[in-house]
C-alpha positions as CSV (number, residue, x, y, z in Angstrom):
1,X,-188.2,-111.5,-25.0
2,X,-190.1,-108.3,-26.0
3,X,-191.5,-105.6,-23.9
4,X,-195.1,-107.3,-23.2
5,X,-192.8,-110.9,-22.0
6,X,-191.0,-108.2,-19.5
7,X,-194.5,-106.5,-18.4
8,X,-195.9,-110.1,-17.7
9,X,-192.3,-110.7,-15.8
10,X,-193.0,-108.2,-13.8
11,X,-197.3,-108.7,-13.1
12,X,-196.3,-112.1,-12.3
13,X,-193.4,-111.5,-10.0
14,X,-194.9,-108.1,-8.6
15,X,-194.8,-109.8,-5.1
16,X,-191.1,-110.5,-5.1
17,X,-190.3,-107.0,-6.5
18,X,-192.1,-105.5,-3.7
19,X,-190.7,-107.7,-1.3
20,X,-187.4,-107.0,-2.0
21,X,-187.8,-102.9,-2.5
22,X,-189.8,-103.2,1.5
23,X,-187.1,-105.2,2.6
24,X,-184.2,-102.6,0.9
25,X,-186.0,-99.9,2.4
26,X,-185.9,-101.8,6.0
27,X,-182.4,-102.4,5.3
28,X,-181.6,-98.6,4.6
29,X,-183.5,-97.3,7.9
30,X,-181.8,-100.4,10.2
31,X,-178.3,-98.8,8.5
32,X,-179.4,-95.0,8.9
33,X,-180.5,-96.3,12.7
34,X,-177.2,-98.1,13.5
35,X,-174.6,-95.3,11.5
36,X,-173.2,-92.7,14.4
37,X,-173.9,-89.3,13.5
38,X,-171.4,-87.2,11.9
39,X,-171.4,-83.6,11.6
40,X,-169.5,-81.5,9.0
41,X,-168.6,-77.5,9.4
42,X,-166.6,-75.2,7.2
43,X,-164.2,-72.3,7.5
44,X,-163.1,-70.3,4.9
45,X,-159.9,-68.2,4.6
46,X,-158.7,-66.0,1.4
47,X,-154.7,-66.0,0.9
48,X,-153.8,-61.6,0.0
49,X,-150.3,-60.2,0.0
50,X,-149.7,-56.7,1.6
51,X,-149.3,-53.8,0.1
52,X,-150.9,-50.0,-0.5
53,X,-154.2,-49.8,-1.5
54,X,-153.7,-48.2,-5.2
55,X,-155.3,-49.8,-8.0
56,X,-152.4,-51.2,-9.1
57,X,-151.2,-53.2,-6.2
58,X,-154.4,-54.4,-5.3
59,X,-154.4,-56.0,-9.0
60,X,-151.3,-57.5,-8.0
61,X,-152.3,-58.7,-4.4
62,X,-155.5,-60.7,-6.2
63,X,-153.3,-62.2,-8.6
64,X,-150.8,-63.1,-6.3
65,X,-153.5,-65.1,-3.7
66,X,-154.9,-66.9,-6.5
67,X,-151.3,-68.1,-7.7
68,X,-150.4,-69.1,-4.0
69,X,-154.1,-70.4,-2.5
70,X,-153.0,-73.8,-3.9
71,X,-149.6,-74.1,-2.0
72,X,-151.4,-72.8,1.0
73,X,-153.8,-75.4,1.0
74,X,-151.1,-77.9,0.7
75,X,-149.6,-76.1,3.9
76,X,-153.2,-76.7,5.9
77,X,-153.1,-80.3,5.7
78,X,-149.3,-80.4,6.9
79,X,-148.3,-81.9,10.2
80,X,-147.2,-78.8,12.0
81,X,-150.7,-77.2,11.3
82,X,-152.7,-79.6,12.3
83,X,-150.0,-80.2,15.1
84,X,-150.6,-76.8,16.9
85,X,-154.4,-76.9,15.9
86,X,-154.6,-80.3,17.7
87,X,-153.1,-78.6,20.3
88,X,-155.4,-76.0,20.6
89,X,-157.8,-78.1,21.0
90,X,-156.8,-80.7,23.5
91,X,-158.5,-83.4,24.5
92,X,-156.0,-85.9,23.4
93,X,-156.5,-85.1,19.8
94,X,-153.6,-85.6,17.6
95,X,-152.7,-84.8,14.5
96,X,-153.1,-87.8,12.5
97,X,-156.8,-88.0,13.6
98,X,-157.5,-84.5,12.9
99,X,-155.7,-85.3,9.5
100,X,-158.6,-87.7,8.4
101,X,-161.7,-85.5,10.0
102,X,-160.2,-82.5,7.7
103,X,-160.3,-81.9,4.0
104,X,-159.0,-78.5,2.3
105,X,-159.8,-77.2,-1.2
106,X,-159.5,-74.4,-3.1
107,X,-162.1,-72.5,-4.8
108,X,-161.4,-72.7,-8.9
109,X,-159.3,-69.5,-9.3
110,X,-159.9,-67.4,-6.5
111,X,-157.5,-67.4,-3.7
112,X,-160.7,-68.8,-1.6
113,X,-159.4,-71.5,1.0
114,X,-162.4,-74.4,2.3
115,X,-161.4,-75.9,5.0
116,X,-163.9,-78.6,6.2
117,X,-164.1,-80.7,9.5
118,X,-166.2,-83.4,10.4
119,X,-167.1,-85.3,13.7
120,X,-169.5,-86.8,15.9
121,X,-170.8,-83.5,17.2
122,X,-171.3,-80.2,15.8
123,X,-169.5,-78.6,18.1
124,X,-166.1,-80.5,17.6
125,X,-166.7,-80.1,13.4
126,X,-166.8,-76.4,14.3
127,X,-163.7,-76.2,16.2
128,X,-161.8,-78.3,14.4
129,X,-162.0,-76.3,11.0
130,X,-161.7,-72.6,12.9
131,X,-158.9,-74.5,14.6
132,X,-156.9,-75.1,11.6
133,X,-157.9,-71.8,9.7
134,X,-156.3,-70.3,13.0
135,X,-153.3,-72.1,12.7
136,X,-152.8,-71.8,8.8
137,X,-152.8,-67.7,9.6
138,X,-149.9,-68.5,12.0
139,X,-147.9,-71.0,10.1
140,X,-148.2,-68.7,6.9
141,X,-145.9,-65.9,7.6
142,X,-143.0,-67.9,8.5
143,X,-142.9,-68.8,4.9
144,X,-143.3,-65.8,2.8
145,X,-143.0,-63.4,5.5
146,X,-145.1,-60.1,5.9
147,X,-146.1,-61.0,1.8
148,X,-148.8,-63.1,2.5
149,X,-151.7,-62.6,4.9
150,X,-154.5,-65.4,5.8
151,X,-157.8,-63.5,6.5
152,X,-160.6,-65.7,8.0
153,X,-163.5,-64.6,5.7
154,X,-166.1,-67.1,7.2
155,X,-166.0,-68.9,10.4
156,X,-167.5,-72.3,10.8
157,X,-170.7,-72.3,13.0
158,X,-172.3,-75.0,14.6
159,X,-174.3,-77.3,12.3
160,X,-178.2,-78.1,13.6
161,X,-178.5,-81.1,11.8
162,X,-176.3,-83.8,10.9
163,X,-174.9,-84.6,7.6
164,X,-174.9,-88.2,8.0
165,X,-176.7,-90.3,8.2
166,X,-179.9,-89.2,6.3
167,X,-182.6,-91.6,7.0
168,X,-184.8,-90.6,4.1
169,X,-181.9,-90.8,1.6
170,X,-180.7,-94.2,3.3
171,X,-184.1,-95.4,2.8
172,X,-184.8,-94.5,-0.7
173,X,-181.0,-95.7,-1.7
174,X,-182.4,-99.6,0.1
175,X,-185.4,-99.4,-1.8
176,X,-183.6,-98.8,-5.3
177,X,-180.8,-101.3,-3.8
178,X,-183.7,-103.8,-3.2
179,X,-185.4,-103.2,-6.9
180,X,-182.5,-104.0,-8.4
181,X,-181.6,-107.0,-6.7
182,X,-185.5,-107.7,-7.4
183,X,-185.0,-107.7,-11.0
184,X,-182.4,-109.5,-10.7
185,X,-184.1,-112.5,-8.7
186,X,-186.5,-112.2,-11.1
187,X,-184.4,-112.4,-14.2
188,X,-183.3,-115.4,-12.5
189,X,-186.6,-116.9,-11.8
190,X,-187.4,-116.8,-15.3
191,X,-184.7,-118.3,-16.7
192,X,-184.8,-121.5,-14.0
193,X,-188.5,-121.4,-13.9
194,X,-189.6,-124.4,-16.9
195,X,-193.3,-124.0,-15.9
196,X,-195.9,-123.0,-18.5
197,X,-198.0,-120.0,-17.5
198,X,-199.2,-118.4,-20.4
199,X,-200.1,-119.1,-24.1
200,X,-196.8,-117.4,-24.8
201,X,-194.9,-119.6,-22.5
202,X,-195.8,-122.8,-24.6
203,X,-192.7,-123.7,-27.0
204,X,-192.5,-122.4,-30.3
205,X,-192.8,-125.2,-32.9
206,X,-194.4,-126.4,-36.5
207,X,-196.0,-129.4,-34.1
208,X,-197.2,-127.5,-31.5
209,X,-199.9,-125.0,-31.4
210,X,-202.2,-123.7,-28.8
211,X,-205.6,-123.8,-29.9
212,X,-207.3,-122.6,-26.4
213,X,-207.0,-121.2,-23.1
214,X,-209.3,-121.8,-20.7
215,X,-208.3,-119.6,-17.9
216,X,-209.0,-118.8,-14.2
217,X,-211.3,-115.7,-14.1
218,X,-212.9,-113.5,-11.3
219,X,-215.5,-115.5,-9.5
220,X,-218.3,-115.2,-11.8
221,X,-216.7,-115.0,-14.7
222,X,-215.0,-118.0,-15.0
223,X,-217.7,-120.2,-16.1
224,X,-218.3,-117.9,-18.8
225,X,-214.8,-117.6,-19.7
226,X,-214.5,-121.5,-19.9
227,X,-217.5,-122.0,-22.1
228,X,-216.0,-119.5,-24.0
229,X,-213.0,-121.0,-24.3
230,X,-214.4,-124.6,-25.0
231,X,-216.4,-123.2,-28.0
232,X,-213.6,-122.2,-29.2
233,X,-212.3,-125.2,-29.3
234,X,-215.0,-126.8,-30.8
235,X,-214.9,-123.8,-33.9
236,X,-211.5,-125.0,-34.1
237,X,-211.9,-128.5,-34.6
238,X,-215.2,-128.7,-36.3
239,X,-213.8,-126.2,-39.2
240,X,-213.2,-126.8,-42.6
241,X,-214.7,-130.1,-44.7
242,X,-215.6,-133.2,-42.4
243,X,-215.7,-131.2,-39.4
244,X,-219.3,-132.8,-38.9
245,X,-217.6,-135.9,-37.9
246,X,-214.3,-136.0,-35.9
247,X,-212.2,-138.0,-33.7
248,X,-210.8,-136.2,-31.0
249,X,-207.5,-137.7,-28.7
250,X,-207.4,-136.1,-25.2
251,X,-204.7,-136.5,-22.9
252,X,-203.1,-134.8,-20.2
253,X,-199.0,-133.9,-20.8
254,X,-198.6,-136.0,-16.8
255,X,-200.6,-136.5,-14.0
256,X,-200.8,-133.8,-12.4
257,X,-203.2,-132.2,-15.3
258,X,-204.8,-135.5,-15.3
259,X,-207.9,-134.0,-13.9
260,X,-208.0,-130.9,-16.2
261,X,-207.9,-133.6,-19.2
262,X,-210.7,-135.2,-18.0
263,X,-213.1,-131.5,-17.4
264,X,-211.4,-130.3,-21.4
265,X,-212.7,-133.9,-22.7
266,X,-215.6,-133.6,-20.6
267,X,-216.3,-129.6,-21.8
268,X,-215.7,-130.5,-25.3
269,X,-218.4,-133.4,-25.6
270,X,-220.6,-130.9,-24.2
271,X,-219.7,-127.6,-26.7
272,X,-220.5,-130.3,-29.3
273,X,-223.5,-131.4,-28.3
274,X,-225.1,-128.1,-28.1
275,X,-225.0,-128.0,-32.3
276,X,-227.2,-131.2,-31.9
277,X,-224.6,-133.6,-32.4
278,X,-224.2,-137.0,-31.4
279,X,-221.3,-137.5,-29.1
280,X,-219.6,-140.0,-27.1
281,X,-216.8,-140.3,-24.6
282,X,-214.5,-143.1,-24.5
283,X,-212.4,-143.0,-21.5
284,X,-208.8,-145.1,-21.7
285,X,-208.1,-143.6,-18.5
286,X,-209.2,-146.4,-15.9
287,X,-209.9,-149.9,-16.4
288,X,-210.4,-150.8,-13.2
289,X,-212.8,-147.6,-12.2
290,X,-216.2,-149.4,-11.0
291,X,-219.4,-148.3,-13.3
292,X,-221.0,-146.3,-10.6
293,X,-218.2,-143.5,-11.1
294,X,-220.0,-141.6,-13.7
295,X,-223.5,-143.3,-13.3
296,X,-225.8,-146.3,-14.0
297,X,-224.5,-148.4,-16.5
298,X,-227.0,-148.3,-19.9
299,X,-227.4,-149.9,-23.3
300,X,-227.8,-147.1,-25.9
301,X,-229.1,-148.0,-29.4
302,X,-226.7,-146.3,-31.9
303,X,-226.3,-146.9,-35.8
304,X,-223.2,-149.1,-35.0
305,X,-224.8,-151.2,-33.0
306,X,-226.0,-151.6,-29.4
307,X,-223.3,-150.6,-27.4
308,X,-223.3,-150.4,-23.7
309,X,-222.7,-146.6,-22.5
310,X,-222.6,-145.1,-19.1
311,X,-225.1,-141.9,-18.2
312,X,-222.6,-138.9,-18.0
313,X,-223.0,-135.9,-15.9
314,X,-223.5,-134.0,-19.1
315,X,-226.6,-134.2,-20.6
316,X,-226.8,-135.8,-24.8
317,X,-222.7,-137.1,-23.7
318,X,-222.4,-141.1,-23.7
319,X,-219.9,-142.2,-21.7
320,X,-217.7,-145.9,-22.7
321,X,-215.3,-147.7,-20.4
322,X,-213.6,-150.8,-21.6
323,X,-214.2,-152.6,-19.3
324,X,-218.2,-152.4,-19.6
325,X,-216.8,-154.3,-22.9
326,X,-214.9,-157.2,-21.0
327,X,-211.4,-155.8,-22.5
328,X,-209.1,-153.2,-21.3
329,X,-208.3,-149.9,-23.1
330,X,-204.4,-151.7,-24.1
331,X,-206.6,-154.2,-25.8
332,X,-209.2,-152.1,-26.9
333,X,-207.0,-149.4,-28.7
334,X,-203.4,-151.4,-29.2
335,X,-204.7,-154.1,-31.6
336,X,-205.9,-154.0,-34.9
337,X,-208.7,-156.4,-33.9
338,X,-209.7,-154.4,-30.9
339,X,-209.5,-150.9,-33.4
340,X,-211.9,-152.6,-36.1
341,X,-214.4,-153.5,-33.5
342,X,-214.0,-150.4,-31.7
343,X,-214.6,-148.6,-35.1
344,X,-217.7,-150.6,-35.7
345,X,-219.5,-150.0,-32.3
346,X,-219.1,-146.4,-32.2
347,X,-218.9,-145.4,-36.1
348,X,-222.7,-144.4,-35.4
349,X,-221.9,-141.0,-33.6
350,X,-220.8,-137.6,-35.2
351,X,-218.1,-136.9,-32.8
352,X,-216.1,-139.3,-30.5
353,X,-213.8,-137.7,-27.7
354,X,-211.1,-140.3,-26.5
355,X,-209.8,-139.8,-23.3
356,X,-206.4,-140.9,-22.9
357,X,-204.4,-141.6,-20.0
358,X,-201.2,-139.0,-19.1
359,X,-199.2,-138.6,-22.1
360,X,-195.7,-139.2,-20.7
361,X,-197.0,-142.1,-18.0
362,X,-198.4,-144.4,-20.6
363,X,-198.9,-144.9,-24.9
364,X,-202.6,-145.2,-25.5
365,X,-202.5,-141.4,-26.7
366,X,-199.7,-142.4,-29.0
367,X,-201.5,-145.0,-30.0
368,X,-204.6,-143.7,-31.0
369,X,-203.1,-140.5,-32.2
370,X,-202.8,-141.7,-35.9
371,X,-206.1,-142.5,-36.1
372,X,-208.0,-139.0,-34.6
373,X,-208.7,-136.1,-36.9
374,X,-207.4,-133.8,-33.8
375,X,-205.0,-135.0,-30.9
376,X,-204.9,-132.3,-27.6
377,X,-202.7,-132.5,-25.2
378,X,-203.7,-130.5,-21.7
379,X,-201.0,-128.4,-19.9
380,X,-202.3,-127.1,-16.7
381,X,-200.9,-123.6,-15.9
382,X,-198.2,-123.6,-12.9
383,X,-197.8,-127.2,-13.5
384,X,-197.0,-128.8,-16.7
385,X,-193.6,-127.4,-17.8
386,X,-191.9,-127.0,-20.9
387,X,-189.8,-129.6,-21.1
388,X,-192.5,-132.3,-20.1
389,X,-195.1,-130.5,-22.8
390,X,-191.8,-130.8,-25.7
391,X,-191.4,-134.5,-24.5
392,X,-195.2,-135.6,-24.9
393,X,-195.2,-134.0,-28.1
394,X,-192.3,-135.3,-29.1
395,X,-193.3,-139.2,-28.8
396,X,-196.6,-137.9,-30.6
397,X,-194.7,-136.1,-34.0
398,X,-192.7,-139.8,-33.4
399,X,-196.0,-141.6,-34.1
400,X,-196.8,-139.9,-37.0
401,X,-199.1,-136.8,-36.0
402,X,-197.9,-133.6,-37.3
403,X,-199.6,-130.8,-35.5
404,X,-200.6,-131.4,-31.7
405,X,-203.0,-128.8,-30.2
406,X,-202.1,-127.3,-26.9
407,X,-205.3,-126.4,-24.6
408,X,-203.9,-124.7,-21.8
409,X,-206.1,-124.6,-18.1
410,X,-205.7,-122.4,-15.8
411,X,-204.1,-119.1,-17.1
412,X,-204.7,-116.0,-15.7
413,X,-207.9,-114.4,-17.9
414,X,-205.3,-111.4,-19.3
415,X,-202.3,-113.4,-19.4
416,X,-204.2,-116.2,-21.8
417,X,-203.7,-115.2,-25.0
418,X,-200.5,-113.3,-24.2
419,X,-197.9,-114.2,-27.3
C-alpha cells in the first residue's frame, strides 16, 4: 500500500476511528471517575557532620554528607524507622504499609534526602513523610554518633490537589489508547474486507482493466458525473480503426450488480447514439420477461432485415428480446445456427450492446465474449468483491478474451479514479 491507499483507509474508516478514540476517551474519564484519589507530599532532609565552622571543616562536612546521603536513605526505608514513625502516627498504621506509601531518594551528589509519602488524603501524605524525616533524625545518631546530623530543610505541606487520578490526562491517554486500537481494527478491516470500493481496489492484472467509474456524487452532480463517465466509455471503445462499428458484451460480475449492468448497457446505447449512431440492445438477461417491460412491442426496418424490436426508454435505442424471436437467448447465442442468424438480423446497426445475464450465475457472457470487439463486466461498489470479479474474469481469459474492461458503479466521486 502507499500513502494515498492509507489516506483512503482512513476517509473510509473515519467513523470507526472516531468511534473508538470517543469511546477511549469515555473509557479514560469512567477510570479517572472510579480511581480513589491519592495524594503525594515530600520532605526533605540534608545528612552534615559536626564540626567548627572554618573553611576547612565545612569542606569536609559537605563532602562527608554527600558520601553518607546514600546509606542514610537506605536507613529511611528500614523497619525501625518506619517502626517508630508508624508509631507516631497511630491509627493502626504499621510499618509494612507505611513501607509501600514511602519512597526515598537522593538527590545526584548532594547530601539532599527526598522522602515522599502518598495516601488517600493530603493530610496523611503530609504526615507520613514529616513522620519519617522525624524519625530518620532520631535513628541517625545511634549509628555514627554526634558525626552526623539530619537537618529537616523542607517540611511536607499539605497538597491542594491530588496527584492521581488526572481526569484530563486519563482522558487524553483513552483517546490515544482508542486510536490505536482503531488503526488496528482498521488494519484488520482491510485485510478481511474482499469488497471493491475504488478503482484502485480492482485486481491488478494484464486481463483486467478498468475502463470507467461511474460514481455516486452530491445530489446534483451525479447525473453529470455519470454521463461523464459513460462518455468515457464510449471514447474508450469507439477509439482506434473500426470503432464506428462494435460489439459490446455487458454483464454484471453476480446478481447483486445485476441492475447496475442493465443502467451501464442502458447508458452506453445512449452515449452512442448521441454521435448519430445506430444502436441496438439485445438483452440475454430474461426470456421469460413479458414485452410490456420496456414497451410496446415494434417491427423496425433495419438493413439486415425486418427485425422485431421493443421501444426503449431511451430515445434512437432498439431494444431485442429473444423471445419476441420464438427462441431463448441459450439458443439464440449458444449455437452456431442461432449466431449466423443473429448476425444477419442485426448486422444493419453501427453498434450492438449485448446484455448478458450475471457473469458467475450463467455462460451467455462467456459465450458471446469471443465474438464482441469489447466485453465489460460491472462491479458495483460495496458489493462485488475481489475474488468474485478474479473469478468472472477468469472463465472469460478461459474463453479466449484477453483484456476484460472493468466499469465500476457506485464509487465515491474522489475515491473513483484513486490508483
Amino acid at each position: 500500500m502507499i500513502l494515498q491507499d492509507y489516506v483512503r483507509l482512513a476517509r473510509r474508516g473515519a467513523w470507526l476511528l472516531i468511534a473508538m478514540v470517543m469511546l477511549g476517551a469515555a473509557g479514560g474519564l469512567g477510570v479517572a471517575a472510579l480511581t480513589a484519589p491519592t495524594y503525594f507530599s515530600r520532605a526533605t532532609v540534608v545528612v552534615s557532620a559536626g564540626g567548627d565552622d572554618t573553611p576547612g571543616d565545612l569542606a569536609q562536612v559537605s563532602s562527608y554528607g554527600v558520601q553518607r546521603a546514600p546509606t542514610y536513605a537506605g536507613v529511611a526505608g528500614s523497619s525501625t524507622v518506619l517502626t517508630q514513625a508508624a508509631s507516631s502516627l497511630g491509627g493502626g498504621l504499621t510499618a509494612q504499609v507505611l513501607a509501600e506509601a514511602v519512597n526515598v531518594t537522593v538527590r545526584t551528589d548532594t547530601a539532599l534526602i527526598d522522602i515522599d509519602a502518598e495516601a488517600s488524603t493530603g493530610e496523611d501524605a503530609a504526615a507520613r513523610a514529616n513522620a519519617v524525616a522525624t524519625a530518620l533524625a532520631r535513628v541517625a545518631p545511634s549509628l555514627d554518633g554526634s558525626a552526623v546530623v539530619i537537618t529537616p530543610v523542607q517540611v511536607a505541606q499539605v497538597p491542594e490537589v491530588a496527584d492521581a487520578p488526572r481526569p484530563r490526562n486519563d482522558v487524553i491517554a483513552g483517546a490515544v489508547v482508542g486510536l490505536a486500537l482503531g488503526v488496528v481494527a482498521l488494519a484488520l478491516w482491510q485485510a478481511l474486507d474482499d469488497k471493491i470500493r475504488a478503482a484502485a481496489d480492482v485486481p491488478r492484472s494484464r486481463s483486467l482493466r478498468v475502463v470507467s467509474v461511474l460514481p455516486y456524487g452530491r445530489r446534483g452532480k451525479q447525473d453529470e458525473a455519470r454521463s461523464e463517465g459513460l462518455r468515457r466509455l464510449r471514447a474508450v471503445l469507439t477509439a482506434g480503426p473500426g470503432g464506428d462499428r462494435s460489439v459490446v458484451a455487458v454483464a454484471s460480475v453476480s446478481s447483486s450488480s445485476e441492475k447496475d449492468a442493465e443502467e451501464v448497457a442502458v447508458g452506453l446505447a445512449q452515449a452512442l447514439s448521441e454521435t448519430g449512431a445506430s444502436v441496438l440492445v439485445i438483452d440475454l438477461t430474461a426470456p421469460s420477461r413479458p414485452l410490456g417491460a420496456r414497451g410496446e412491442a415494434l417491427t423496425g426496418g433495419r438493413a439486415g432485415g425486418r427485425l422485431p424490436v421493443m421501444a426503449g426508454e431511451v430515445d434512437d435505442v432498439s431494444w431485442l428480446v429473444p423471445e419476441n424471436l420464438g427462441t431463448t437467448p441459450g439458443a439464440l447465442v449458444g449455437t452456431a445456427d442461432g449466431r449466423a442468424a443473429l448476425d444477419q438480423l442485426t448486422g444493419g446497426y453501427d453498434h450492438r450492446v449485448l446484455l448478458c445475464p450475471p457473469a458467475l450465475d450463467r455462460s451467455e457472457i462467456s459465450v458471446v465474449a469471443g465474438r464482441a470487439t469489447a466485453t465489460l463486466l460491472v462491479a458495483d461498489a460495496g458489493r462485488t468483491s475481489r475474488s468474485g470479479l478474479q473469478r468472472a474474469a477468469g472463465s472469460l481469459t478461459s474463453a479466449g478474451v484477453t483484456t476484460v474492461g472493468v466499469v465500476l458503479v457506485g464509487a465515491r466521486t474522489d475515491e473513483a479514479w484513486a490508483v
